[in-house]
BALOBA-1460 file (C-alpha; in Angstrom, 3 decimals):
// residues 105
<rec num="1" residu="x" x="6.172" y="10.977" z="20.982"/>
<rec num="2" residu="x" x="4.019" y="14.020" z="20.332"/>
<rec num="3" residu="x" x="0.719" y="11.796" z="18.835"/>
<rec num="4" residu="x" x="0.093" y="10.024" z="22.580"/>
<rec num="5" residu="x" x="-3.687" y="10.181" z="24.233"/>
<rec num="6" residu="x" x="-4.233" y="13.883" z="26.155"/>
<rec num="7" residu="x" x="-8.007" y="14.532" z="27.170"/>
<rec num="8" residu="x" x="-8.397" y="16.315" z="24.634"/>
<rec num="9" residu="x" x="-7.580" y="13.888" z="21.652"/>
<rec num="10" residu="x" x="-9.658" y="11.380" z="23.686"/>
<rec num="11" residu="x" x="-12.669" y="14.002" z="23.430"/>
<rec num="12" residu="x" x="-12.405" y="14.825" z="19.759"/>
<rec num="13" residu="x" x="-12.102" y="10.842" z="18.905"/>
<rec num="14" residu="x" x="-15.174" y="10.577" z="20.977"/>
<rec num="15" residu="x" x="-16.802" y="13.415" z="19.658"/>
<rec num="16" residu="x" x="-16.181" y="11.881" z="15.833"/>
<rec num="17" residu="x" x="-17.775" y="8.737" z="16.698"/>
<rec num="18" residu="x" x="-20.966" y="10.999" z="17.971"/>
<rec num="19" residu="x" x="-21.484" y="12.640" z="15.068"/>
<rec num="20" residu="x" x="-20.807" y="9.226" z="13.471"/>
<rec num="21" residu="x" x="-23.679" y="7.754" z="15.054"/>
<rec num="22" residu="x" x="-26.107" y="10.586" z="14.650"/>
<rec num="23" residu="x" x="-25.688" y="9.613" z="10.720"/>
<rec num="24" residu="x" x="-26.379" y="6.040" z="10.582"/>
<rec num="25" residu="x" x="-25.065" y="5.428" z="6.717"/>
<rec num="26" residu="x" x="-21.695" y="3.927" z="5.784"/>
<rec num="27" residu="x" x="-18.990" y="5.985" z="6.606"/>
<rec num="28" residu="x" x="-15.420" y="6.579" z="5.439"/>
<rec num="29" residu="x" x="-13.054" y="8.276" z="7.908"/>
<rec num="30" residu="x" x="-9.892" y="9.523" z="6.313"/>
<rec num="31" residu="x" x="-7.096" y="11.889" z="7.340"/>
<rec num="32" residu="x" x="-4.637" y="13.402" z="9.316"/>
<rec num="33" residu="x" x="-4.955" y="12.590" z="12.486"/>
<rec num="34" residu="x" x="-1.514" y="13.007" z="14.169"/>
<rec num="35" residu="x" x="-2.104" y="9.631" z="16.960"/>
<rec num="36" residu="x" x="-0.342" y="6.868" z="17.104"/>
<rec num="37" residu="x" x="-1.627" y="3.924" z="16.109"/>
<rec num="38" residu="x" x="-1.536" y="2.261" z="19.830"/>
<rec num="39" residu="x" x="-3.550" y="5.227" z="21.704"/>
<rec num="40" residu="x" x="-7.057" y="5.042" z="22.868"/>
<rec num="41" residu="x" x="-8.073" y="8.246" z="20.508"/>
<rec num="42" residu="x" x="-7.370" y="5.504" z="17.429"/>
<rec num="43" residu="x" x="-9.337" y="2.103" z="19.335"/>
<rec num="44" residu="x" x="-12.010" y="4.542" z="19.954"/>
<rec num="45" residu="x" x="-12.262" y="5.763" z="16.074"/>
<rec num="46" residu="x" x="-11.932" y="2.602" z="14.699"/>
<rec num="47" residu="x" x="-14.478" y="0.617" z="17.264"/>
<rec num="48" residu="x" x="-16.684" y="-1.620" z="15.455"/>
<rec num="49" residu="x" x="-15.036" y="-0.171" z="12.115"/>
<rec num="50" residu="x" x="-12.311" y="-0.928" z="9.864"/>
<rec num="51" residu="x" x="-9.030" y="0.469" z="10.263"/>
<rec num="52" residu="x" x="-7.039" y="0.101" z="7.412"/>
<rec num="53" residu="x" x="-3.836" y="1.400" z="8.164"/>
<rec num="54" residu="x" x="-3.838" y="-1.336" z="11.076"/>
<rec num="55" residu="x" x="-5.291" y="-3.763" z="9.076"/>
<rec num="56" residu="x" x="-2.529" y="-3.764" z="6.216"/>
<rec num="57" residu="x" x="0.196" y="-3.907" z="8.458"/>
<rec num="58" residu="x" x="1.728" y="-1.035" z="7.093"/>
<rec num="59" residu="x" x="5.188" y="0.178" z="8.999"/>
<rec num="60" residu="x" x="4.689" y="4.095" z="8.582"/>
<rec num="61" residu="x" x="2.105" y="7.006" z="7.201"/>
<rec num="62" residu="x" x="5.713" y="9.077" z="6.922"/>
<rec num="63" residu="x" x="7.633" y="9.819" z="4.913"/>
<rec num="64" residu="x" x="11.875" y="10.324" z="5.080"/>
<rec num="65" residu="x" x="10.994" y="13.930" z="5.434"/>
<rec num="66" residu="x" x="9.216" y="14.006" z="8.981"/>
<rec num="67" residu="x" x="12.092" y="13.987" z="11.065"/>
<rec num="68" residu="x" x="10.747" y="12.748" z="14.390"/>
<rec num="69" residu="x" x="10.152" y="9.176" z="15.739"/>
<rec num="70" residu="x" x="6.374" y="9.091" z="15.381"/>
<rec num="71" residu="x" x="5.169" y="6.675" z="12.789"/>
<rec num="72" residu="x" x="1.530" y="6.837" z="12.264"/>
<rec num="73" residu="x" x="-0.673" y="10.506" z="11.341"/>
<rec num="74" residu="x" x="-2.821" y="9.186" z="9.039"/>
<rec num="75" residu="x" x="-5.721" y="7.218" z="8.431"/>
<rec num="76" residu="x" x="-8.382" y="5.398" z="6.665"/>
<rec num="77" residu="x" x="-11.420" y="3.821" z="8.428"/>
<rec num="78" residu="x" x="-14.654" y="2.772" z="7.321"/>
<rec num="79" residu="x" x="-17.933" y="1.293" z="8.458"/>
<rec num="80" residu="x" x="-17.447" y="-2.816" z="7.681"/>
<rec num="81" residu="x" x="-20.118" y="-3.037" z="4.806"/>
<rec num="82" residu="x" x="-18.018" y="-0.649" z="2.744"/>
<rec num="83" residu="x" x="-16.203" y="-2.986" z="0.319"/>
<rec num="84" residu="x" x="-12.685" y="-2.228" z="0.044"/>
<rec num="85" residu="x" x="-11.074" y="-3.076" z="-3.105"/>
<rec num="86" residu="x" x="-7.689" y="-2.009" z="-2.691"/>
<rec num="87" residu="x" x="-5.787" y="-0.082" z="-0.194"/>
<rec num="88" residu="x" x="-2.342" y="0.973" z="0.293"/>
<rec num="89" residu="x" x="0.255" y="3.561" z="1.675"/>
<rec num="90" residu="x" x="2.059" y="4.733" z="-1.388"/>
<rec num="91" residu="x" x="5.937" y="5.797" z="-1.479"/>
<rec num="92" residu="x" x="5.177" y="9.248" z="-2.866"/>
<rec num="93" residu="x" x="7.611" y="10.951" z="-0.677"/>
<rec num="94" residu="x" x="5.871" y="15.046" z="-1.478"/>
<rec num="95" residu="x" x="5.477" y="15.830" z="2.110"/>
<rec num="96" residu="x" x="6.332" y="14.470" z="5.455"/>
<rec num="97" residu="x" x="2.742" y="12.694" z="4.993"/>
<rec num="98" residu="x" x="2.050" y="9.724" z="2.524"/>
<rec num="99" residu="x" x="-0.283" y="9.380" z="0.639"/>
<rec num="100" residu="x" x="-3.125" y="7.025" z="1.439"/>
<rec num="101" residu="x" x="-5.064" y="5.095" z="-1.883"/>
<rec num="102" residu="x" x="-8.281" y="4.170" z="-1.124"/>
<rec num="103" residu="x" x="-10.368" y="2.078" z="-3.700"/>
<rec num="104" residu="x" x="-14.031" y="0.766" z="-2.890"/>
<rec num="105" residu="x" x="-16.690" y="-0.635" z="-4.861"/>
């Protein structure tokens, strides 16, 4: 599995949630952030936020066309008084990423 913790992962997650806190406004994270949903570089993003891709249960950010046994790349996080509406992995299969819908109020 090639999206585990390193130092370095652990640093940029920690670095994120610095810059993060220098901007004290709601906040929408979103991306690719090639870690697996169980590492420390995802608790750390997602501390005191939402994580979406965690909190829908969702299987997979892949698609059929990423041929190795990681799972999870991408995802969606935002500051808990952003009002999600609707949120979903969708089956678009255009890369070996899918795509992530996002809808807030």
């Amino acid at each position: 599995a090639a999206h585990l913790d390193i130092p370095e992962r652990i640093e940029q997650s920690q670095r994120i949630r610095q810059f993060l806190a220098t901007h004290p406004t709601p906040a929408i994270l979103i991306g690719d952030f090639n870690l697996d949903l169980a590492t420390e570089s995802v608790r750390i993003l997602d501390d005191g936020m939402k994580n979406l891709v965690k909190e829908s249960g969702t299987s997979s950010t892949r698609t059929r066309f990423y041929p190795l046994e990681d799972l999870y790349a991408d995802y969606a996080i935002v500051s808990p008084e952003i009002e999600v509406l609707d949120f979903k992995v969708l089956p678009d299969e255009v890369s070996d990423h899918a795509p992530l819908y996002l809808e807030i109020k």
